[in-house]
PAZAPA-4460 file (N, C-alpha, C; in steps of 0.05 Angstrom, whole numbers, plus 32768, in hexadecimal, padded with zeros to 4 digits):
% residues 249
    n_x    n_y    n_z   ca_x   ca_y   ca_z    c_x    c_y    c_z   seq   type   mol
   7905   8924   81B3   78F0   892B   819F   78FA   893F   818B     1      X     A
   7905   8954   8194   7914   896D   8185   792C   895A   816C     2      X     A
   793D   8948   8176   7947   8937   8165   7937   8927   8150     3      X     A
   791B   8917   8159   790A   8906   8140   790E   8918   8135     4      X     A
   78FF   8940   8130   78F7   894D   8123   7908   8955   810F     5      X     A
   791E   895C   811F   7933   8966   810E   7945   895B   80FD     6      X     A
   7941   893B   8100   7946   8923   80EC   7934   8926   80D8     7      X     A
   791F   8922   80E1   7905   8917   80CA   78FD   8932   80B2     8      X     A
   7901   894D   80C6   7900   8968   80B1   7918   8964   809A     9      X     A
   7930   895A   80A4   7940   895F   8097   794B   8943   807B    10      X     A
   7942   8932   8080   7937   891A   8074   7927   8920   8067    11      X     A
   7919   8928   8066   78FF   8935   805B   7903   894D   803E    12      X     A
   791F   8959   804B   7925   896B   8031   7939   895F   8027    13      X     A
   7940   8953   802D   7953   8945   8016   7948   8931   8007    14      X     A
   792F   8925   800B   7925   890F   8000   791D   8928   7FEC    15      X     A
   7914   893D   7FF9   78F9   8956   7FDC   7916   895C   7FC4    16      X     A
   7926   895F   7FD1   7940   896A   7FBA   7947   8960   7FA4    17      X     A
   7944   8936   7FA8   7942   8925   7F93   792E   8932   7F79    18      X     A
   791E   8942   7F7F   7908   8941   7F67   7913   8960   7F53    19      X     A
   792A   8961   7F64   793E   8972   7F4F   794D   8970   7F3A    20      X     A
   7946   894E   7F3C   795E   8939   7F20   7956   8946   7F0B    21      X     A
   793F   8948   7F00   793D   895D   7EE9   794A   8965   7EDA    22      X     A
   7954   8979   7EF3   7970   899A   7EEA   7982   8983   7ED5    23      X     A
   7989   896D   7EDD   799F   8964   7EC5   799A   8961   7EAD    24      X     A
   797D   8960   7EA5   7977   895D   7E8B   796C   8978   7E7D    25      X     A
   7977   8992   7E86   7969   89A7   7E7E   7980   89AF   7E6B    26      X     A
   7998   89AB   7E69   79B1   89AD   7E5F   79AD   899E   7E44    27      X     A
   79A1   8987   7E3E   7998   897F   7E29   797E   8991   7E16    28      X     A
   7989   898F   7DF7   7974   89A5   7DE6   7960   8991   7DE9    29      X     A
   7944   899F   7DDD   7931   8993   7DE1   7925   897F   7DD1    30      X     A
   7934   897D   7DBA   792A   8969   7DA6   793A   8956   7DB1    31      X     A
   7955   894F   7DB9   795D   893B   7DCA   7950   892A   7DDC    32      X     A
   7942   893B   7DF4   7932   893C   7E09   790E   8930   7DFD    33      X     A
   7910   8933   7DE2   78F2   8926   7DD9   78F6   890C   7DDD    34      X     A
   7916   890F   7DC7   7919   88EF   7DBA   791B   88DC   7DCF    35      X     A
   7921   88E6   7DED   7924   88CE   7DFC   790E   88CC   7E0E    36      X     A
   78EF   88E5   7E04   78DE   88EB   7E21   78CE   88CE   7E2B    37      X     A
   78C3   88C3   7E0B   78B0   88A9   7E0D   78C9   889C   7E1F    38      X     A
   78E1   888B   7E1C   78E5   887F   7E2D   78E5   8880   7E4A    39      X     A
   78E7   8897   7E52   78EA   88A8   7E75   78C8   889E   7E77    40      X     A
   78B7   88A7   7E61   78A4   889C   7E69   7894   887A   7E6F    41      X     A
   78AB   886F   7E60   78A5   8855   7E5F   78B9   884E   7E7D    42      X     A
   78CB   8859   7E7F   78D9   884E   7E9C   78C4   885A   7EB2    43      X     A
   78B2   886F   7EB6   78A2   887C   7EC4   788F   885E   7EC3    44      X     A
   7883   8859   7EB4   7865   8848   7EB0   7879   8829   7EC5    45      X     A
   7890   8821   7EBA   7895   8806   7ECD   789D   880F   7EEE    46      X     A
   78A9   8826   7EEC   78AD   8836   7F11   7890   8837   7F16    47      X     A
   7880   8844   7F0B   7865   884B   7F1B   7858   8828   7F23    48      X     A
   7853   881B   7F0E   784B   87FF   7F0B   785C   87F4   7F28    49      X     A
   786D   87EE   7F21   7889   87E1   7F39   7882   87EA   7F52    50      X     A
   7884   880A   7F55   7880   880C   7F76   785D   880A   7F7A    51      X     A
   7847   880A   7F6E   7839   8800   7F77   7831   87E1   7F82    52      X     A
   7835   87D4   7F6F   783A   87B1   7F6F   7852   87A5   7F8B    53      X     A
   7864   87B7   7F8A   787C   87AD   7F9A   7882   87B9   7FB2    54      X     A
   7875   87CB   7FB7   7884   87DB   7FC8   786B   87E7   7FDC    55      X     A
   7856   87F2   7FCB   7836   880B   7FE4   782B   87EF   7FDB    56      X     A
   7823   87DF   7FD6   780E   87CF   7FE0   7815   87AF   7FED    57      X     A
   7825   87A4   7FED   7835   8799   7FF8   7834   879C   801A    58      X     A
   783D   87BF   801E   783B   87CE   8034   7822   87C7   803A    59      X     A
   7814   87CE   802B   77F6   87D1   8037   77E7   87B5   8049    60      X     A
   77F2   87A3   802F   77E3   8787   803F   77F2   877D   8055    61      X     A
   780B   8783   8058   7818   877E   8068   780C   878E   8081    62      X     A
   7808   87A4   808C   77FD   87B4   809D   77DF   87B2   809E    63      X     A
   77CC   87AE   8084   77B4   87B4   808A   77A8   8797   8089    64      X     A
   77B6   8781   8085   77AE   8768   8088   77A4   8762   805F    65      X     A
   77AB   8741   8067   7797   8738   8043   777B   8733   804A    66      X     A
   7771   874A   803E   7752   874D   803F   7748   8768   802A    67      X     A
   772D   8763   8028   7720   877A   8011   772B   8795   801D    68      X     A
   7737   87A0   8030   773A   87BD   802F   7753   87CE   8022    69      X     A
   7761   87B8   8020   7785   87CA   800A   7768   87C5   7FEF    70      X     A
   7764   87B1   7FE1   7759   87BA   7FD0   773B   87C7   7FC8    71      X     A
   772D   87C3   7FE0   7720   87E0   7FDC   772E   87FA   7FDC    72      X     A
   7741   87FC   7FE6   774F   881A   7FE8   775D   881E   7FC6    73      X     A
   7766   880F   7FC4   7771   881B   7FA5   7764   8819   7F8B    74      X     A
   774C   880B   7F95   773A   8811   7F7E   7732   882F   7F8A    75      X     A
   772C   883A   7FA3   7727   8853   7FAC   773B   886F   7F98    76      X     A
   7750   885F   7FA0   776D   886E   7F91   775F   886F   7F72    77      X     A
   775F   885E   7F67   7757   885D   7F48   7739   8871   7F40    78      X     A
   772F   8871   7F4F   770A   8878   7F50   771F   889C   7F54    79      X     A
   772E   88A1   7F6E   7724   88B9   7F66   7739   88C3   7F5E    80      X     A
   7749   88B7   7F4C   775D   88D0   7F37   7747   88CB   7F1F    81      X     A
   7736   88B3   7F18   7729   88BA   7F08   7715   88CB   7F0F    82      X     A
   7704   88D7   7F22   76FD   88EC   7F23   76FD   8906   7F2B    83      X     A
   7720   8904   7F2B   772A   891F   7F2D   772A   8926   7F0D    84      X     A
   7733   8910   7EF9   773A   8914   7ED9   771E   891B   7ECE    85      X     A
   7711   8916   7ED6   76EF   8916   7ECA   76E4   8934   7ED4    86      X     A
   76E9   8934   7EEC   76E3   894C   7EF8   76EF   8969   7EEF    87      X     A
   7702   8965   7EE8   7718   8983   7EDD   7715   8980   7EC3    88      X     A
   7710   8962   7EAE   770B   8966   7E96   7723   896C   7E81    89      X     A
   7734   8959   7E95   7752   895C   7E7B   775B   8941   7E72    90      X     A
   7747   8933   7E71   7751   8918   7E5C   7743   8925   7E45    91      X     A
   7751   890F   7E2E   7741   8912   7E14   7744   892E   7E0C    92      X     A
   775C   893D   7E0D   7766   8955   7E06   7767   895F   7DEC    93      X     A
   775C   8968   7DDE   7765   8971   7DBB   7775   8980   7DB7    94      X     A
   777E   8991   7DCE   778D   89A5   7DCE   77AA   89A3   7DC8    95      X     A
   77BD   89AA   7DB4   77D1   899D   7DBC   77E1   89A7   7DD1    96      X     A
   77F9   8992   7DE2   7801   8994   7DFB   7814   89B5   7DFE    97      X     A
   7816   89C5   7E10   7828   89DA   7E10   782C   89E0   7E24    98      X     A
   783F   89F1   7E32   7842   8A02   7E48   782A   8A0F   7E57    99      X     A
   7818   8A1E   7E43   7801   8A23   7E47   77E7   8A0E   7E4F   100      X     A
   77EF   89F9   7E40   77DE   89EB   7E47   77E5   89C7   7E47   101      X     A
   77EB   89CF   7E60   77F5   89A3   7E5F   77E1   8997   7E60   102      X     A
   77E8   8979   7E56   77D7   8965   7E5C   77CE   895A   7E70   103      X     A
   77BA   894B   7E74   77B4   8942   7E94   77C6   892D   7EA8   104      X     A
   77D6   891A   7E99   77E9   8912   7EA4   77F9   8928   7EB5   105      X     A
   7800   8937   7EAD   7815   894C   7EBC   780A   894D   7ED7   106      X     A
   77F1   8954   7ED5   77DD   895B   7EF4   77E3   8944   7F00   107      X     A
   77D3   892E   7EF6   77CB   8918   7EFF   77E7   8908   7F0B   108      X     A
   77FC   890E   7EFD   781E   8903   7F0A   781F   8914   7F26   109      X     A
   781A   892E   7F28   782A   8939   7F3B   7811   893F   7F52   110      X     A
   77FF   8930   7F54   77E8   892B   7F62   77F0   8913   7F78   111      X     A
   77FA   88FD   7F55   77FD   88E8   7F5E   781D   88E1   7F71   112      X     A
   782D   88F7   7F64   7848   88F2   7F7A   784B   8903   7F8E   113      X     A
   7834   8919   7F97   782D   892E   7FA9   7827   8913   7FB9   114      X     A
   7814   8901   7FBE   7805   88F1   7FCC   781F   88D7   7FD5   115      X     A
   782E   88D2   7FC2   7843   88BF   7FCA   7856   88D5   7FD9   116      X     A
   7858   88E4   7FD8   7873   88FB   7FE1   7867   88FC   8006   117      X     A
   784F   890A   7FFE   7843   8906   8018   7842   88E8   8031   118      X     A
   783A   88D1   8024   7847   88B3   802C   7862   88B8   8035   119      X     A
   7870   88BF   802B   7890   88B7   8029   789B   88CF   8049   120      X     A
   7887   88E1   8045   7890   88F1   805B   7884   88E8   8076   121      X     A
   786B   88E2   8078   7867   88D1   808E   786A   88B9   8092   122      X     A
   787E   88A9   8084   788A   8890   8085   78A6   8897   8096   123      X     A
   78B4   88B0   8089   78CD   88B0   808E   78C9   88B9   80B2   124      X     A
   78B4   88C8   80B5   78AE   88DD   80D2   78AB   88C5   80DD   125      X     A
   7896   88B4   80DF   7892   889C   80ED   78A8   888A   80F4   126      X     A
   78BD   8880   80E9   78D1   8877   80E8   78EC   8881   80F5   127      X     A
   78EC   889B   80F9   78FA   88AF   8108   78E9   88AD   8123   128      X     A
   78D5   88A6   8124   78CC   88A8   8143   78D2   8890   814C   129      X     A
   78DF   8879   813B   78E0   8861   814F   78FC   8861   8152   130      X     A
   7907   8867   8143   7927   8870   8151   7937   8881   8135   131      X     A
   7949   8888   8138   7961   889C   812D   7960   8883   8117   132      X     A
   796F   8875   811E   7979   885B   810D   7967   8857   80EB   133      X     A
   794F   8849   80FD   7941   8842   80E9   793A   8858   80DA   134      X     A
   7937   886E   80E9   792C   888A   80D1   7941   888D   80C0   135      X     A
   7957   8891   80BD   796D   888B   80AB   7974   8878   809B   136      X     A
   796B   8862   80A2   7969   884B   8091   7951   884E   8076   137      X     A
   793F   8854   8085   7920   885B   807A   7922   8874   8065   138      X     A
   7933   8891   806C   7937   889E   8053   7940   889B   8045   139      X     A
   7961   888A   8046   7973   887B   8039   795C   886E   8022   140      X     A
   7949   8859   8021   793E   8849   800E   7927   885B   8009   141      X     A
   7922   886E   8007   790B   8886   8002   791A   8893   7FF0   142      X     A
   7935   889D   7FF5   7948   88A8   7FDE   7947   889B   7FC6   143      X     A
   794D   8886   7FCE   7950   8869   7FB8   793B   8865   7FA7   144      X     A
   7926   8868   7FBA   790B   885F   7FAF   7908   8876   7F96   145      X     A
   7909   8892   7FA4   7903   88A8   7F92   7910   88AA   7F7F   146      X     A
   7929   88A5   7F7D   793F   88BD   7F69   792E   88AA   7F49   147      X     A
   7929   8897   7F46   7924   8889   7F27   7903   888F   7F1F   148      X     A
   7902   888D   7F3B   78DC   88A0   7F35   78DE   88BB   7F2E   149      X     A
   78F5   88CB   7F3A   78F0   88E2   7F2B   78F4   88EC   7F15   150      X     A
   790C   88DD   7F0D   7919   88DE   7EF7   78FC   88CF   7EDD   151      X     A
   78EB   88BE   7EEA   78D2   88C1   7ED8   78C2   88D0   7ED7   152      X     A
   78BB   88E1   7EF3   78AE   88F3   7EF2   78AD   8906   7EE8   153      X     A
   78D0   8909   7EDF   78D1   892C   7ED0   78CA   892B   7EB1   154      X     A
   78D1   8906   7EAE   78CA   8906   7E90   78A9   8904   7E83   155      X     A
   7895   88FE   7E99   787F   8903   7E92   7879   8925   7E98   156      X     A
   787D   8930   7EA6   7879   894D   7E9F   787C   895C   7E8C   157      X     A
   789C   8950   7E82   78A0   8956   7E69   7893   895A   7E4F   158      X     A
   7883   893C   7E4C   7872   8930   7E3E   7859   8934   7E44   159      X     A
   7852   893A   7E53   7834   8954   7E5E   7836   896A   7E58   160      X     A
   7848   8974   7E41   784D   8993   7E36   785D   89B0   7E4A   161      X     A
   7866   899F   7E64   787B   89BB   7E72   7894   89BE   7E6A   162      X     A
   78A2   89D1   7E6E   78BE   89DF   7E66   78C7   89C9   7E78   163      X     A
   78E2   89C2   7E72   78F3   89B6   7E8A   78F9   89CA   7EA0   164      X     A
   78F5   89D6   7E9D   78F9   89EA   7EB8   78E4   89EF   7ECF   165      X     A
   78C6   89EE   7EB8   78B1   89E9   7ED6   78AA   89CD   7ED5   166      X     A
   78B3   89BB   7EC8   78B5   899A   7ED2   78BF   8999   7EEB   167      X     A
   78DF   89AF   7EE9   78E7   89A6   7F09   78E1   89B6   7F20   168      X     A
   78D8   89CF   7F17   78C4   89DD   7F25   78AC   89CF   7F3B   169      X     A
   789D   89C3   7F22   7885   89B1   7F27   7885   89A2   7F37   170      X     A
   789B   8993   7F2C   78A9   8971   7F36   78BA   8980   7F5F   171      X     A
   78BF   8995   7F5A   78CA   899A   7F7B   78B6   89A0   7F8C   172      X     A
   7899   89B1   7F7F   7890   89B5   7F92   7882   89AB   7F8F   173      X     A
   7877   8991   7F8A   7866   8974   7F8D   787D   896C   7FA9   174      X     A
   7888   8965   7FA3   7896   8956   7FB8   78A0   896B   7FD1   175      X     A
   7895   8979   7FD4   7894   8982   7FEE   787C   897B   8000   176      X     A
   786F   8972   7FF5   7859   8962   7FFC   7860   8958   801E   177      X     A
   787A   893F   8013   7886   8934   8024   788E   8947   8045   178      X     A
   788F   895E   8045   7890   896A   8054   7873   896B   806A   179      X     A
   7860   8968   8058   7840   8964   8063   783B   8955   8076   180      X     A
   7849   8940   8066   784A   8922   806D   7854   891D   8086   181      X     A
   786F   8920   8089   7882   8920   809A   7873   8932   80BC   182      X     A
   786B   894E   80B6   785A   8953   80CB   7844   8942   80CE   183      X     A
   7836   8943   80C6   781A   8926   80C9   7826   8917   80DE   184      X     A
   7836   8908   80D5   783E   88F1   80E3   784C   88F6   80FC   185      X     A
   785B   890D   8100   7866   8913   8111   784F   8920   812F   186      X     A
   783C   892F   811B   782B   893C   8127   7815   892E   8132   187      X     A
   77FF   8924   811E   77F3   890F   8131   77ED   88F4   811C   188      X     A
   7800   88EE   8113   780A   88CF   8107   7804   88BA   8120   189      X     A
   780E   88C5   8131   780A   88A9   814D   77EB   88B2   815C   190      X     A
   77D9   88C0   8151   77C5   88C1   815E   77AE   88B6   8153   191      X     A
   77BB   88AB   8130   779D   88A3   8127   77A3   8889   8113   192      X     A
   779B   8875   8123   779A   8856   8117   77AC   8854   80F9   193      X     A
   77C1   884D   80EE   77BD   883E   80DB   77BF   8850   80BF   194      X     A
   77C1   886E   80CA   77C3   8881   80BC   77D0   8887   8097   195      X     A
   77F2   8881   809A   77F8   887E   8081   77FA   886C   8077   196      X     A
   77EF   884F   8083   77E9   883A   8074   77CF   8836   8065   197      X     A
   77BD   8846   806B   77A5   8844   805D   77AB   8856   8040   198      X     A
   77B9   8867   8047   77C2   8878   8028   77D4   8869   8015   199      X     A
   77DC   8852   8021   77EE   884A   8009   77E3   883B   7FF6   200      X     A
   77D5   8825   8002   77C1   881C   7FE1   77B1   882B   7FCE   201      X     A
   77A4   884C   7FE1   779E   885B   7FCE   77AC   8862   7FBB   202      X     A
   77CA   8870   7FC9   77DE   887A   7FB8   77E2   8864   7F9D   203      X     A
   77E7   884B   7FA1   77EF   8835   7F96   77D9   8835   7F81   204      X     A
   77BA   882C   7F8A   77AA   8831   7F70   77AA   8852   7F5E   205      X     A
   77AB   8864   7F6D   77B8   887E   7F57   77CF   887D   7F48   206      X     A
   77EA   886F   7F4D   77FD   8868   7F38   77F4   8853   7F23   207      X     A
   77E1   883C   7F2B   77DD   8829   7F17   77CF   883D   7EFE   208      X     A
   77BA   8854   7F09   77AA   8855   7EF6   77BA   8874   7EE5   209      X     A
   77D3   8885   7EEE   77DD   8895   7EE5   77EA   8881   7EC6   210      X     A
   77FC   885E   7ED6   780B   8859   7EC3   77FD   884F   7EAF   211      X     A
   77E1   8840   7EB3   77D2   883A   7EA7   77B9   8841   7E93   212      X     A
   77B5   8858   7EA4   77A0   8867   7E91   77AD   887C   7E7C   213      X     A
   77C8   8886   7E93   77D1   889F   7E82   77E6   889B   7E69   214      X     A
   77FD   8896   7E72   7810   888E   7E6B   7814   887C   7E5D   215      X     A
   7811   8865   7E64   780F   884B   7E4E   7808   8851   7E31   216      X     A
   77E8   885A   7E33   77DE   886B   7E17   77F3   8879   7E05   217      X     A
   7801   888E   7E0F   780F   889E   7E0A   7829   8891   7DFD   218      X     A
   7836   8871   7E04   7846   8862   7DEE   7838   8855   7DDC   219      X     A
   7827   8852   7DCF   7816   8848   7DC3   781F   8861   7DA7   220      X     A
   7823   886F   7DAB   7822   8891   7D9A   7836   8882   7D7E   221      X     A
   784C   8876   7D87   785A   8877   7D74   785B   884F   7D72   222      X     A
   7858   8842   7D65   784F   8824   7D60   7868   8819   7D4C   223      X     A
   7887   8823   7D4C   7894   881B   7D37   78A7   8808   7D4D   224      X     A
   78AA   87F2   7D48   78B0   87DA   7D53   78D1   87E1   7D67   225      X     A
   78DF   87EB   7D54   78FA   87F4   7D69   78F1   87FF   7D84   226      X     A
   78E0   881C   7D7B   78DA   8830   7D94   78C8   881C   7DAC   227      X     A
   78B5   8809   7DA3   78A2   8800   7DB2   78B5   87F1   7DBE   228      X     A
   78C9   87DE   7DB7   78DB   87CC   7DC6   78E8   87DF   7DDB   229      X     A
   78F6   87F0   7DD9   7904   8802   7DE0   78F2   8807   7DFC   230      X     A
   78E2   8811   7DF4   78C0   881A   7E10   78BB   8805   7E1D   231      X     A
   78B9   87EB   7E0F   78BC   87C8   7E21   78CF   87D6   7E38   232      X     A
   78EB   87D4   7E29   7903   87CD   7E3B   7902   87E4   7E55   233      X     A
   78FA   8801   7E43   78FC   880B   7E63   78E6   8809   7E75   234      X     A
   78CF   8801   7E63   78B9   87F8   7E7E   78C0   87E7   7E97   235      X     A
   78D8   87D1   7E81   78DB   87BB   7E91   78F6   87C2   7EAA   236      X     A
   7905   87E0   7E9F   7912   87E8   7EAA   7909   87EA   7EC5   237      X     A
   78F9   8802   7EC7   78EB   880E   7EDE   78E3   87F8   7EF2   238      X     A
   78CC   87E5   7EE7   78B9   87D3   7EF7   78DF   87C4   7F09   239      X     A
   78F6   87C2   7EF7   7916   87B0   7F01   7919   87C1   7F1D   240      X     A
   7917   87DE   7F12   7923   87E9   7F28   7919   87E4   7F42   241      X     A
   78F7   87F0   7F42   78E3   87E7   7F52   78E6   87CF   7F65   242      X     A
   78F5   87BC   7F54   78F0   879A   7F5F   7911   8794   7F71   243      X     A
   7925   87A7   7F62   793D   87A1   7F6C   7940   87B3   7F90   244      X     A
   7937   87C4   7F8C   7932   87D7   7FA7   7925   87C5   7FBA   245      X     A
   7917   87B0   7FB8   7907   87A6   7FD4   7921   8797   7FD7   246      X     A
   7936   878D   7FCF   794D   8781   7FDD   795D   8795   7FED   247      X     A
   7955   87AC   7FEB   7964   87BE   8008   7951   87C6   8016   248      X     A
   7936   87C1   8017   7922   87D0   802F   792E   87C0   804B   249      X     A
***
């Protein structure tokens, strides 16, 4: 038992470390760092899209059976980031975006990869309890999974008005989440039915409606035919990556 733990803790921080990719782009000036933010954000909208579609709900029906409850659950997911956004009152912002004051995407991302971080930690804990093997296997494609999500994630923070520096701030201590997680599952994960599978279609409908409600809007900003192709290709980037990773689960 002292072994699961000390696997799965330590799996666990090396998966949180990924959301440090960041730091490489802080070396870049910031008008650089604009010119390429819409695309990070356009690779963010096909990763978020991708691992919902391909990857947490998939899971879901697979474990919770094909029937109305994966999709009652992520319409659940959708219902309440929209009334977390309604509730705090940061859509429809006039303000312009700043350090002082980001936009609601920023929240609503690191809500939404707090809640996947957390998944990922009681996926990886659970998986360490059925042997050494597979729990290593299982962080191995959690690494994988993460490093292109984060690398979107830091570029919507960006684009939610933070310094690159509390993007990765932000972006690390969201994903300690996974540490949550990882106890959960370890702790009483085996005592209650079905546990992190019922969170994943939620999770899954909160990414549809981050890439959908939030983000998407936000390439719309600039409509000059190069840039919009450009936002195609990395949409279509992200959703590639998404789709190429289920050939190593």
């Amino acid at each position: 038992m002292v072994q699961v733990w000390l696997y799965s803790l330590s799996s666990v921080a090396v998966v949180s470390l990924i959301s440090l990719v960041g730091i490489l782009t802080l070396a870049m000036r910031r008008e650089v760092l604009k010119k390429i933010l819409l695309f990070l954000v356009s690779f963010a909208v096909g990763g978020l899209f991708g691992d919902a579609f391909f990857h947490l709900l998939p899971e879901a029906f697979e474990h919770l059976g094909i029937n109305l409850q994966v999709p009652l659950l992520v319409m659940l997911g959708i219902l309440v980031f929209f009334v977390l956004e309604k509730f705090l009152r940061w859509r429809h912002c006039h303000i312009l975006t700043s350090d002082e004051h980001p936009h609601p995407v920023v929240t609503m991302n690191l809500i939404g990869d707090a809640i996947h971080n957390l998944i990922d930690g009681m996926i990886i804990g659970a998986s360490y309890g059925v042997s050494i093997a597979i729990g290593i296997t299982t962080t191995l494609a959690v690494i994988l999974h993460e490093i292109p999500q984060e690398i979107g994630d830091f570029g919507i923070l960006i684009h939610g008005g933070l310094s690159p520096r509390k993007a990765v701030l932000y972006n690390f201590l969201s994903a300690l989440s996974a540490f949550v997680g990882v106890l959960l599952s370890l702790i009483i994960g085996p005592f209650i039915g079905n546990y992190s599978m019922v969170l994943l279609p939620i999770t899954a409908g909160g990414f549809i409606y981050i890439a959908g409600s939030d983000l998407i809007p936000e390439l719309h900003h600039d409509v000059k035919i190069s840039v919009s192709l450009l936002q195609f290709i990395f949409i279509l980037l992200g959703i590639a990556v998404m789709a190429i990773l289920l050939m190593i689960e």
